[in-house]
VOGU-3710 file (C-alpha; in Angstrom, 3 decimals, decimal comma):
1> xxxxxxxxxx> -5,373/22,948/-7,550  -6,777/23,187/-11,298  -7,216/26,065/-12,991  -11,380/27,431/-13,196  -12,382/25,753/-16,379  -15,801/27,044/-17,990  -19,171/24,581/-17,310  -21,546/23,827/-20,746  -24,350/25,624/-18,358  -22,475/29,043/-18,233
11> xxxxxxxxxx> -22,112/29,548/-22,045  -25,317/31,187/-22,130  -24,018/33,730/-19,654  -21,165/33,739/-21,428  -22,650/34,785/-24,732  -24,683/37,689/-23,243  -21,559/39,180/-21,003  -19,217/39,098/-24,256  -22,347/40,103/-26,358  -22,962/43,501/-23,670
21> xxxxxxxxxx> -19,001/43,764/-23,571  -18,627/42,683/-20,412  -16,289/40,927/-18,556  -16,904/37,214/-18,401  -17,556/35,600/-14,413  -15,835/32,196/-14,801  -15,288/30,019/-11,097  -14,779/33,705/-9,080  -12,303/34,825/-11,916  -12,799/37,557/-14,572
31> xxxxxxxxxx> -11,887/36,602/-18,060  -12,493/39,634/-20,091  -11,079/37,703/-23,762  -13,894/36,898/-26,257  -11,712/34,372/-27,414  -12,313/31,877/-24,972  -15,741/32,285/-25,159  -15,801/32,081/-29,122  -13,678/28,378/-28,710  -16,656/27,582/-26,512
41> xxxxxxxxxx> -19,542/28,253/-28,496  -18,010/26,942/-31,464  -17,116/23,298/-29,726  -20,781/23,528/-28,489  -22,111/23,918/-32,175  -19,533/21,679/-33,577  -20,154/18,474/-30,831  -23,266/19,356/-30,001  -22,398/19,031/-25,720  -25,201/18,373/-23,559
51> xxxxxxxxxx> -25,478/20,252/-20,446  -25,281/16,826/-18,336  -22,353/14,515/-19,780  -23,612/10,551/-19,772  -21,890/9,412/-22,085  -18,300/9,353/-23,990  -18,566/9,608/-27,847  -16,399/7,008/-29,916  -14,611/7,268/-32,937  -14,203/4,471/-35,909
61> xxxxxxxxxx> -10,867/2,742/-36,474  -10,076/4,669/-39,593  -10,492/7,914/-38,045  -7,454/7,707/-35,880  -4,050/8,320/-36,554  -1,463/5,957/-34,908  1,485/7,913/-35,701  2,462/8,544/-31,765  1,160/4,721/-31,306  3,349/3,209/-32,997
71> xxxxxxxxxx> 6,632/5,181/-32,073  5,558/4,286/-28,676  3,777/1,241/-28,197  6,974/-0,562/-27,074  7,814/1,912/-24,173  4,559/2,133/-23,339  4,110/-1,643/-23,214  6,827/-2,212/-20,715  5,411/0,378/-18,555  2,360/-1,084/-17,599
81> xxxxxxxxxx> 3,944/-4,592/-17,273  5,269/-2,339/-13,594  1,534/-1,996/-12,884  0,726/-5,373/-12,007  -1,543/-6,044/-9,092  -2,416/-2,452/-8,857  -5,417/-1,971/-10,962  -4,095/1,048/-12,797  -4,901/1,647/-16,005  -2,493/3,097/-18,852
91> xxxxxxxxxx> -3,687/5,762/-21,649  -2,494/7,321/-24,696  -4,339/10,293/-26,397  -3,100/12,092/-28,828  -3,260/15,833/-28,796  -7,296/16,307/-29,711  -7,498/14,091/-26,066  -8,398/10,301/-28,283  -7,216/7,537/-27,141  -4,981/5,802/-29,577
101> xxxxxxxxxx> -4,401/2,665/-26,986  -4,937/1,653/-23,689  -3,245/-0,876/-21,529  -3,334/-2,665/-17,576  -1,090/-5,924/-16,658  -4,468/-7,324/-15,712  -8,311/-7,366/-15,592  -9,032/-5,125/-12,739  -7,342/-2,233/-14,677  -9,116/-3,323/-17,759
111> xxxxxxxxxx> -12,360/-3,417/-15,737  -11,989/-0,443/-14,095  -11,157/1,582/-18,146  -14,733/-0,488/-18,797  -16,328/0,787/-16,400  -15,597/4,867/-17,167  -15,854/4,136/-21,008  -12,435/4,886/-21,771  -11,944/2,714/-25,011  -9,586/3,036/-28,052
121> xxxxxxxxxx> -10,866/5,873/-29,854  -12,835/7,424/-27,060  -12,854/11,454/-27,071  -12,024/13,127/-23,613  -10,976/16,356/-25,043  -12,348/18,514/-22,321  -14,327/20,269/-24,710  -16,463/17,059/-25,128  -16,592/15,532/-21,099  -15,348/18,055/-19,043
131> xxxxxxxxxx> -12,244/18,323/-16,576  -10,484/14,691/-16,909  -6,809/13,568/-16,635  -6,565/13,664/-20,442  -8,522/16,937/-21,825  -7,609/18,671/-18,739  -3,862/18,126/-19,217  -4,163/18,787/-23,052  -5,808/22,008/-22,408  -3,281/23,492/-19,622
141> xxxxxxxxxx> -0,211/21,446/-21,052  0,795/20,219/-17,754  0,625/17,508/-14,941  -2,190/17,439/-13,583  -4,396/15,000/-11,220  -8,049/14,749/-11,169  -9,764/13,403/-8,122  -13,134/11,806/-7,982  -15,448/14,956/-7,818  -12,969/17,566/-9,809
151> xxxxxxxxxx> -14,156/15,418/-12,624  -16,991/17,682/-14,559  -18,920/14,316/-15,545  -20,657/12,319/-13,187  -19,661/9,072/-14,109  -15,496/9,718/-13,186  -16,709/10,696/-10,020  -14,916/6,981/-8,589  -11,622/7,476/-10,592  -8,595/9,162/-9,708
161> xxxxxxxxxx> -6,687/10,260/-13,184  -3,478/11,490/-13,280  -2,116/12,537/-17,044  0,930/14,716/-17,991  1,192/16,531/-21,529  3,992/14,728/-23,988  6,419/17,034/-25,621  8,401/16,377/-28,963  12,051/16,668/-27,448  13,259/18,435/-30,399
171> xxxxxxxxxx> 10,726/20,588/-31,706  8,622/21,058/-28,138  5,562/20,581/-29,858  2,828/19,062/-27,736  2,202/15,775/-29,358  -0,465/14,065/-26,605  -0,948/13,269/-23,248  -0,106/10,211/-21,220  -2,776/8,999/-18,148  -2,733/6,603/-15,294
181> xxxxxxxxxx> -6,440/5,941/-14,407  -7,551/3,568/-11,513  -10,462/3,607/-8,835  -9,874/6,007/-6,126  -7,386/4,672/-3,317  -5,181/6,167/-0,368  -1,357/7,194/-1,360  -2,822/8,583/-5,356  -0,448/10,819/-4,878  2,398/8,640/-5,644
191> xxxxxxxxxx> 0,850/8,395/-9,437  2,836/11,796/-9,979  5,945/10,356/-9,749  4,839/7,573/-11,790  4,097/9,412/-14,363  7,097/11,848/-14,600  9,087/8,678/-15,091  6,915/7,931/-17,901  7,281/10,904/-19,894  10,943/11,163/-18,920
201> xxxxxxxxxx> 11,745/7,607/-20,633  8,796/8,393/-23,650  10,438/11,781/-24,474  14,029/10,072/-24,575  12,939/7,202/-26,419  11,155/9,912/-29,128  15,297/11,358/-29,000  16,506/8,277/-30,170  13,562/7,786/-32,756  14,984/10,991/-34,314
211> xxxxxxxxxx> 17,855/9,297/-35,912  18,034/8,869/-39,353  19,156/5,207/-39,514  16,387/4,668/-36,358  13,879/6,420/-38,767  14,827/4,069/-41,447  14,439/1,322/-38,921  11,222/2,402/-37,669  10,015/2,816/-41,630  10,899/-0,668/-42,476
221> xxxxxxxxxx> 9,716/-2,153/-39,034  6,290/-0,477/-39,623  6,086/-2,607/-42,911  6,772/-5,577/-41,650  4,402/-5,358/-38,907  1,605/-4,384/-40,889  2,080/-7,144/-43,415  2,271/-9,978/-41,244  1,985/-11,759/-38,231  5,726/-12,727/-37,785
231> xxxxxxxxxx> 7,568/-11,189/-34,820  9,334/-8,101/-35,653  11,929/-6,563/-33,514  13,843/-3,615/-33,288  17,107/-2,796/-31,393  18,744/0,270/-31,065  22,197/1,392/-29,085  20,439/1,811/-25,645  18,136/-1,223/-26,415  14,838/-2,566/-27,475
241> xxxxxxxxxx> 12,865/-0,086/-29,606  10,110/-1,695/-31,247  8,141/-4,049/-31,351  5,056/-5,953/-32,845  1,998/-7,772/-31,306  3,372/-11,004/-32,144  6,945/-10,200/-30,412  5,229/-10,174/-26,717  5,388/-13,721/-26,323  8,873/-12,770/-25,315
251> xxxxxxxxxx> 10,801/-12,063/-21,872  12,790/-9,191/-21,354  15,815/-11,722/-21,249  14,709/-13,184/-24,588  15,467/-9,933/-26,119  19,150/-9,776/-24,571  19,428/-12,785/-25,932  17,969/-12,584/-29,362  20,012/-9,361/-29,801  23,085/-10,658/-28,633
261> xxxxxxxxxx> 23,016/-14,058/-31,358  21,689/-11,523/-33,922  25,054/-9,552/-33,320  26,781/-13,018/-34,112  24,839/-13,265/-37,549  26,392/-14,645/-40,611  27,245/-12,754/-44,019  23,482/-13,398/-45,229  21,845/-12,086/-42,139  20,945/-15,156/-39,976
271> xxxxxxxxxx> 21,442/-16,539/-36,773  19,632/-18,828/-34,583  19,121/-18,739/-30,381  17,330/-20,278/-27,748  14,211/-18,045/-25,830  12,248/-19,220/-23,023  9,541/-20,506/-26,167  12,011/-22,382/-27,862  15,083/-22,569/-30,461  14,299/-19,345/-33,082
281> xxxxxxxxxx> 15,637/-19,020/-36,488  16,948/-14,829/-36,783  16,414/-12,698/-40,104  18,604/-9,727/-39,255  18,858/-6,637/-40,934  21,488/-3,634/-40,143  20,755/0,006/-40,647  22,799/3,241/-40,291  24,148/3,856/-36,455  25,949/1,005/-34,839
291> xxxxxxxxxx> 23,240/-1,163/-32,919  20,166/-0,155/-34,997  19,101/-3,479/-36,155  15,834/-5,377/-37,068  15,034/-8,655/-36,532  12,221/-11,210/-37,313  11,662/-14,294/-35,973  10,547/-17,909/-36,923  10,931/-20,958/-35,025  13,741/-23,163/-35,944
301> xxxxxxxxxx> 13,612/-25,614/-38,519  14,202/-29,027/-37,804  17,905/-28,857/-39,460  20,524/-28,700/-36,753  22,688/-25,391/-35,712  26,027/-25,004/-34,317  25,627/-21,787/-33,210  25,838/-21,913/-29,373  23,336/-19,571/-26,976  24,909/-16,207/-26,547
311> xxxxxxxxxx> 25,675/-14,967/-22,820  24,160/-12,203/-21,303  27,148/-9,188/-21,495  28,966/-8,389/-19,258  28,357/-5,502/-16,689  29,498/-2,569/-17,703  32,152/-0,676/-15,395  31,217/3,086/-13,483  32,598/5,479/-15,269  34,330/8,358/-12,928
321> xxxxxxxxxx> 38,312/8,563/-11,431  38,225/11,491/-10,203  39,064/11,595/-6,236  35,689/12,078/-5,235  34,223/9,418/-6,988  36,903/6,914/-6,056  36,593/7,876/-2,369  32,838/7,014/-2,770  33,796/3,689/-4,480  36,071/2,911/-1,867
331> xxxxxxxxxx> 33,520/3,690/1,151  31,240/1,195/-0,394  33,621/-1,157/-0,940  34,496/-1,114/2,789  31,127/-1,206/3,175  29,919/-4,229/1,577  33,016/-6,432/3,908  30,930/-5,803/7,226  28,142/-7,928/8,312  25,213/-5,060/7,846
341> xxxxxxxxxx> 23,692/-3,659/4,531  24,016/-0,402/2,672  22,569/2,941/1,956  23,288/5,263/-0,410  21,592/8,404/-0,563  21,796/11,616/-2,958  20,132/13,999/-5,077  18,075/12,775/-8,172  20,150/11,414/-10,825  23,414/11,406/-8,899
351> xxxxxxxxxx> 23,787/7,427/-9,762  23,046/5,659/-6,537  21,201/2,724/-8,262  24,801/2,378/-10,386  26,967/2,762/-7,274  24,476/0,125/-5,528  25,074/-2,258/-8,436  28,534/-1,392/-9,044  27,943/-1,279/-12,638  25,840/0,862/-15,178
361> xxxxxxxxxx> 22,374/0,750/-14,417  20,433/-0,051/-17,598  16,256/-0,720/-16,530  16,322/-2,829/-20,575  19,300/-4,794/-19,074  18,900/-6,607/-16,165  21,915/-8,186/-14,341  21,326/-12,014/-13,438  22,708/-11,937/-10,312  21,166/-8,671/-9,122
371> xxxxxxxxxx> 17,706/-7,912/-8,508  16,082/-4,626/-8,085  13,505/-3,949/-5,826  11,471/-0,619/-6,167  9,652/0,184/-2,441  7,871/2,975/-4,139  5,387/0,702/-5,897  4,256/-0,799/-2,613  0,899/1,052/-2,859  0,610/0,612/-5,747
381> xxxxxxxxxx> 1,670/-3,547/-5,811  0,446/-3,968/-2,625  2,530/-4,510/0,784  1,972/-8,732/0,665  2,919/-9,434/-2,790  5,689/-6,145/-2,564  7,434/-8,846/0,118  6,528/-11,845/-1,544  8,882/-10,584/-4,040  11,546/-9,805/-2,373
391> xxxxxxxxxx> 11,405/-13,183/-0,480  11,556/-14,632/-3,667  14,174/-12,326/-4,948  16,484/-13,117/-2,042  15,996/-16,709/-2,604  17,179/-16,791/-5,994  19,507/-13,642/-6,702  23,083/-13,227/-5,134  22,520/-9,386/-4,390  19,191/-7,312/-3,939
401> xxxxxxxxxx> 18,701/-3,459/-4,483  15,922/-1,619/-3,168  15,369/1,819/-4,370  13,632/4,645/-3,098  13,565/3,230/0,720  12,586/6,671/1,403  9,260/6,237/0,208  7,216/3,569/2,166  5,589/4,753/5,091  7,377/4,026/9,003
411> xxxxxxxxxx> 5,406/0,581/9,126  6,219/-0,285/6,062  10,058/0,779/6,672  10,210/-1,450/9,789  8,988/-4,700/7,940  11,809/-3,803/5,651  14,532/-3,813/8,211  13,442/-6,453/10,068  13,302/-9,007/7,119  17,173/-7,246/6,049
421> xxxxxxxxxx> 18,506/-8,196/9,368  17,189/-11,398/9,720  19,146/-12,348/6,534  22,130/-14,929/7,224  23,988/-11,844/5,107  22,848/-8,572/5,325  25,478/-7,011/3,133  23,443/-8,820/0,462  21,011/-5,786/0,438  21,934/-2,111/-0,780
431> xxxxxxxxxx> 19,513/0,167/-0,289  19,116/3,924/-2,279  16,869/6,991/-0,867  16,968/10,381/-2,727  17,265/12,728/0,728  17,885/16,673/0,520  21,071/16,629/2,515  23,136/14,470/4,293  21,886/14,706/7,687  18,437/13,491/6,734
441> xxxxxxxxxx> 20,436/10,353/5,128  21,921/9,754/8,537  19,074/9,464/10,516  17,327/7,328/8,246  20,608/5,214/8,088  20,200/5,171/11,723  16,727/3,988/11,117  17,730/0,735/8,975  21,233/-0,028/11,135  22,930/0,514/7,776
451> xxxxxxxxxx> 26,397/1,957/7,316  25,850/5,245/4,707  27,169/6,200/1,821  26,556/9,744/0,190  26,531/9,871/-3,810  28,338/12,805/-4,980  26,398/15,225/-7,252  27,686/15,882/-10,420  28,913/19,079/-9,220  31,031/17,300/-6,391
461> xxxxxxxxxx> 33,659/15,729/-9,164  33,513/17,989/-11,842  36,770/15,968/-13,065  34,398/13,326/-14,277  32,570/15,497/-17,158  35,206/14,618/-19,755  34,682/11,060/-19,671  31,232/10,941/-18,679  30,893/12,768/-21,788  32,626/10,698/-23,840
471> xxxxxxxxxx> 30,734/7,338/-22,369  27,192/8,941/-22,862  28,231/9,881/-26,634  29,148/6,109/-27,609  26,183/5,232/-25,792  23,431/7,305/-27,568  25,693/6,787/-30,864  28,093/4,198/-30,564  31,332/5,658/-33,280  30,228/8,910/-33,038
481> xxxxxxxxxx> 33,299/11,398/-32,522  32,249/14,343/-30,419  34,480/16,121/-28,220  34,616/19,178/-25,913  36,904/21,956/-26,703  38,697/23,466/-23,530  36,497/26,209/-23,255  33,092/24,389/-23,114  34,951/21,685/-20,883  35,711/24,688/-18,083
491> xxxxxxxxxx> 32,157/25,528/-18,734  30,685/22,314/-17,549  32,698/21,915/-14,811  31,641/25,167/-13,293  28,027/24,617/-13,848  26,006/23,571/-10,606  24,283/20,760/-12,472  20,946/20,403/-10,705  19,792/17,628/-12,785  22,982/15,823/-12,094
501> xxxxxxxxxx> 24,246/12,624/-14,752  20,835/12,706/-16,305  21,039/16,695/-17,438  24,408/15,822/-18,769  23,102/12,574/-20,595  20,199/14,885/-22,152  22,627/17,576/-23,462  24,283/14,992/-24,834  21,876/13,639/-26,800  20,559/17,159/-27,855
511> xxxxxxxxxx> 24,371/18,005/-29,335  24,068/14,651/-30,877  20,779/15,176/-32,583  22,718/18,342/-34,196  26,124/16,054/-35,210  27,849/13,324/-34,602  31,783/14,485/-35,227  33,717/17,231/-34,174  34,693/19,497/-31,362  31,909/21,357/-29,064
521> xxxxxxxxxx> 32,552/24,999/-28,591  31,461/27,037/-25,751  28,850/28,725/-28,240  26,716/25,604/-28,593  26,066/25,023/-24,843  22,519/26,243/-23,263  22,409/30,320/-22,338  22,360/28,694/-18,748  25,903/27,019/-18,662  27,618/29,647/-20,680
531> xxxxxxxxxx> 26,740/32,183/-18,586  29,353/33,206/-16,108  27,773/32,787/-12,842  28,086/36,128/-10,514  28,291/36,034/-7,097  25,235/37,033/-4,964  23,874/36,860/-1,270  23,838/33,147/-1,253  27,479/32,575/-2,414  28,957/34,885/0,021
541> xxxxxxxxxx> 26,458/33,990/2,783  27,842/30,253/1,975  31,265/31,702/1,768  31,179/32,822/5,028  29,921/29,708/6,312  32,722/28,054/5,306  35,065/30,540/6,904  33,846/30,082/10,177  33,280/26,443/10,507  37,050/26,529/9,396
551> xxxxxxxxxx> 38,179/28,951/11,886  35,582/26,842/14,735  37,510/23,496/13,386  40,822/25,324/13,340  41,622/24,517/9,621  40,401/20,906/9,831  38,515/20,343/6,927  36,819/16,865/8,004  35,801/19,007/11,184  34,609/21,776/9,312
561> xxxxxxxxxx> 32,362/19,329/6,798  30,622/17,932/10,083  30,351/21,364/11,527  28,071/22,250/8,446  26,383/19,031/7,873  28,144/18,218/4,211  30,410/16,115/2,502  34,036/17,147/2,548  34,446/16,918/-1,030  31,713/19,590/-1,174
571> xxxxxxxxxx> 33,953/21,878/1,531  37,159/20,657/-0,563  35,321/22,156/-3,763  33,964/25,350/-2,134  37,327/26,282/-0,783  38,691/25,899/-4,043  35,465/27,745/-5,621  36,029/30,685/-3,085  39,934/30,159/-3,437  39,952/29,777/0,606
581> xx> 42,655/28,549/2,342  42,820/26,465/5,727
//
C-alpha cells in the first residue's frame, strides 16, 4: 500500500495547523514536522498547482539534461524491444520526475503514453500531478505500483504504472526513476518483476560505465554521435554499450558480428563484415580495458575485401569442479539421454538458465542453436503469439529453454506440457523454475513428466568461489589480476550467500571498481561476510534436525536428505558445518 501523501486541497489546513502549532491530519496520520508542510507551500507558490490536475506541464528541449539518457539509452533500448505485443510503455525521468525519453516496441504503447500525456520532457514530479509511478517513486525512493484510482489526477485513472527509483551503484545517489506504464489489465502484478530486472541490468551497466577507459569511450562516443549521422558503436568486455540512433538498423547478431571482425582489424583500424543490411566497412578505435572498443560504420565500398565473415564464438564452458557441481552436471547429462525433457529448479541466481544451456548464459549473446523462451512474459506477450513462438522456435533451433515455468498460470502450464510431449524429442526442451525448496520442484516436475534436477546454491559448493572468482574478474576486466588471500577465501566460503552467483559477480565488480591487481584481504570484504557467524536457535534447531533424520536413517546420508526434504550435498555440508558424524 502507498504511503498517505498530502492532497493540493489540504494545504490550507495545513498552513493554519502548523501556523496554531498543531499537529498536521494527513490520510488518518499525524505529521507534526513543519517541514513537510513548508516543501508544500513552497511547490504550490513555485508551480502554481491547481486544486484539480488536467493537465501535465512540458518542458523545452534545452531545458533537459540527458546525462542519465545517454549512459542508458542502449540498455534501455533493448528492454522494451521484450515488450512487444504488450502495449507497455517504457519511461525515464530523471530525479526532478522529467522524462528524458520514452519508448514501446509498438503503437499501442505509444498510444496509450499519448493518451496520459506522458511526452519527453513532461513533469510528473508528484509535487506537480500527484501520486504517479514516477513522482511517487522519486519521492519515497522505492518500488512502487500505482493502480488506476491511487493515481491523484483524474486522467491516470485507466493506467496501471509501475516505476522503481535508480541508484548510482557506487555512490548510492538517487539518479531517477525507471516506469512501465500501460492500460490497466489482469496479472499487473507481474510488472514488478519486470522492473527489478530492469534496474538490476541499468545499475550494472552504470558499474561498467565507471571505468576509466569506458568513460573515455563513452566521451568520444558522445562526440561522434552528436556530430553525425553515421552509426556509432560501442563494445565493452560484457558486450554492447552504446549506441546511436543510426546504429538500430542493426540485429542483435549484427553486433556479434561487427564486434567479432572489428577484433580482426588491421594496424590502421579497419575491418569489413557482412550484417543482415549488407557488407559494412569498420572504423575501429581501442581504448584502455581489453574489449572497450568503438566502432563506426559505413557501407562498403565497391573495392573488393578478403576478409572473410567472422563466426559467432564459441560457447563458453560452466565454470565449477567441485563435487557438487559435477554431480549436478552429471544428473543432467543423464538426463538429457532419456526420451522426456528437463527441469531444473533453484534459488535466484543459482545458474539454472547456464546449467540448462550447458554454457554461460550471456542475454547480449545468444547461442544459434539454442533458443530461450521466457513463460513469464505470457501476459504480458500474450498466450497465442507466446506459442507461436515457441512453435517457431522449435522449428528452427536444435534445443529450446523455457525459463520461469513456474510462472504461467495451471492452464497455461498444461498447454505447455502438452505441446513438450507431443515433440518427436522431448529432451529437446529444458525447462528452469525458481521454487523455495526441493519438494515444491518435485511436484511441479511431477506436473510436466520431467525428470528434475536441483541447482546447487552457491553455498552448496563453496569449492567453486576461487574460480568463480577468478572467471567473473576477467569478465568485468579482462587482464585484470585480482586474487583472494587465504583468509578472505575461508571467508567466502563460509558465507550463506543468499544472492547466490549474482552477489558474488556484484562484489566482484565493486572490488574491481576499487583496483584491478593485487591480493584481497579479509579487511576489504562487506561487514556482513567478515563477520563470524554465531550460532543461534536456528542453527542448532537445524542441527538437531540433522541428528535425528541420521539416527531415523541409521547413518545413511541419502536417507537422511529425503527424510528432510533436501539435497544431500546440503546434509553432506551441514554435517561438515556442525562437524557431525554418521
Amino acid at each position: 500500500m502507498l504511503s498517505p501523501r498530502i492532497r493540493p486541497a489540504q494545504i490550507d489546513s495545513a498552513k493554519e495547523a502548523v501556523l496554531a502549532e498543531a499537529p498536521l491530519p494527513v490520510g488518518g496520520a499525524v505529521v507534526a514536522s513543519q517541514l513537510i508542510v513548508d516543501s508544500w507551500l513552497r511547490s504550490k507558490a513555485a508551480i502554481g498547482m491547481p486544486e484539480r490536475v488536467t493537465d501535465v506541464p512540458v518542458l523545452a528541449e534545452d531545458q533537459l539534461d540527458d546525462s542519465l539518457l545517454e549512459v542508458l539509452h542502449t540498455p534501455m533500448a533493448s528492454f522494451a524491444r521484450s515488450l512487444e505485443g504488450t502495449g507497455v510503455g517504457l519511461l525515464l525521468a530523471d530525479q526532478q520526475g522529467r522524462i528524458l525519453d520514452r519508448w514501446a516496441a509498438n503503437s499501442n504503447g505509444l498510444d496509450h503514453l499519448d493518451r496520459v500525456g506522458t511526452v519527453r520532457g513532461a513533469v510528473l514530479a508528484e509535487e506537480v500531478v500527484g501520486t504517479n509511478g514516477v513522482g511517487t517513486v522519486i519521492a519515497t525512493r522505492r518500488l512502487t505500483q500505482v493502480v488506476t484510482n491511487e493515481h491523484y489526477s483524474e486522467f491516470y485513472r485507466t493506467a496501471v504504472c509501475t516505476g522503481a527509483p535508480l541508484f548510482h551503484p557506487i555512490s548510492g545517489e538517487l539518479l531517477g526513476a525507471v516506469t512501465l506504464s500501460c492500460d490497466a489489465a489482469p496479472q499487473t502484478e507481474l510488472l514488478q518483476a519486470l522492473i527489478r530486472t530492469l534496474t538490476a541490468n541499468l545499475e550494472q551497466h552504470m558499474m561498467t560505465m565507471e571505468q576509466p577507459g569506458t568513460r573515455q569511450l563513452l566521451d568520444e562516443f558522445l562526440r561522434l554521435a552528436r556530430n553525425g549521422s553515421v552509426p556509432v558503436i560501442g563494445f565493452g568486455a560484457q558486450g554492447l554499450l552504446v549506441q546511436n540512433a543510426s546504429a538500430s538498423q542493426f540485429s542483435p547478431v549484427d553486433f556479434q558480428l561487427i564486434r567479432q571482425a572489428a577484433a580482426e582489424a588491421d594496424s590502421r583500424g579497419r575491418a569489413t563484415g557482412e550484417t543482415s543490411v549488407g557488407k559494412v566497412d569498420l572504423k575501429i578505435e581501442r581504448f584502455p580495458g581489453a574489449g572497450n572498443i568503438l566502432v563506426r560504420i559505413t557501407p562498403a565500398s565497391q573495392r573488393s575485401f578478403t576478409a572473410s565473415v567472422p563466426r559467432l564464438r564459441t560457447a563458453e564452458p560452466l565454470v565449477g569442479k567441485s563435487n557438487e557441481w559435477r554431480d549436478t552436471l552429471a544428473q543432467i547429462s543423464r538426463a538429457r539421454t532419456t526420451s522426456r525433457p528437463l527441469l531444473i529448479v533453484g534459488e535466484p541466481g543459482s545458474g539454472k538458465t547456464s546449467l540448462a544451456m550447458g554454457q554461460i548464459y550471456r542475454p547480449a549473446q545468444p547461442a544459434p542453436d539454442i533458443a530461450i523462451m521466457d513463460s513469464g512474459a505470457i501476459p504480458m506477450v500474450g498466450t497465442r503469439r507466446w506459442f507461436e513462438r515457441l512453435e517457431q522456435h522449435i522449428e528452427e533451433h536444435h534445443r529450446i529453454v523455457i525459463r520461469n515455468i513456474d510462472a504461467p498460470e495451471q492452464r497455461t502450464l498444461d498447454g505447455i506440457r502438452t505441446l513438450v510431449a507431443s515433440l518427436p524429442r522431448p529432451n529437446r526442451v529444458t525447462l528452469t523454475a525458481t521454487v523455495s525448496d526441493e519438494r515444491e520442484g518435485r511436484d511441479l516436475a511431477l506436473s510436466l513428466g520431467s525428470h528434475l534436477v536441483v541447482a546447487p546454491p552457491l553455498r552448496e559448493h563453496p569449492n567453486d568461489i576461487a574460480s568463480l572468482w577468478s572467471h567473473f574478474a576477467e569478465r568485468e576486466h579482462p587482464g585484470s589480476k585480482i586474487a583472494l588471500d587465504p583468509e578472505a577465501l575461508r571467508a567466502l566460503q563460509r558465507y550463506s550467500w543468499p544472492g547466490n552467483l549474482r552477489e558474488l559477480q556484484t562484489l566482484v565488480a565493486d572490488v574491481l571498481s576499487r583496483r584491478k591487481f593485487g591480493s584481497v584481504t579479509l579487511d576489504e570484504l562487506p561487514e556482513a561476510i567478515r563477520s563470524p557467524r554465531t550460532t543461534g536457535l536456528i542453527e542448532r534447531a537445524e542441527e538437531e534436525a540433522i541428528r535425528r533424520a541420521l539416527l531415523e536413517a541409521g547413518g545413511n546420508r541419502l536417507r537422511a536428505a529425503e527424510i528432510l526434504g533436501v539435497s544431500r550435498a546440503t546434509v553432506y555440508r551441514k554435517m561438515k558445518s556442525y562437524k557431525l558424524s554418521s
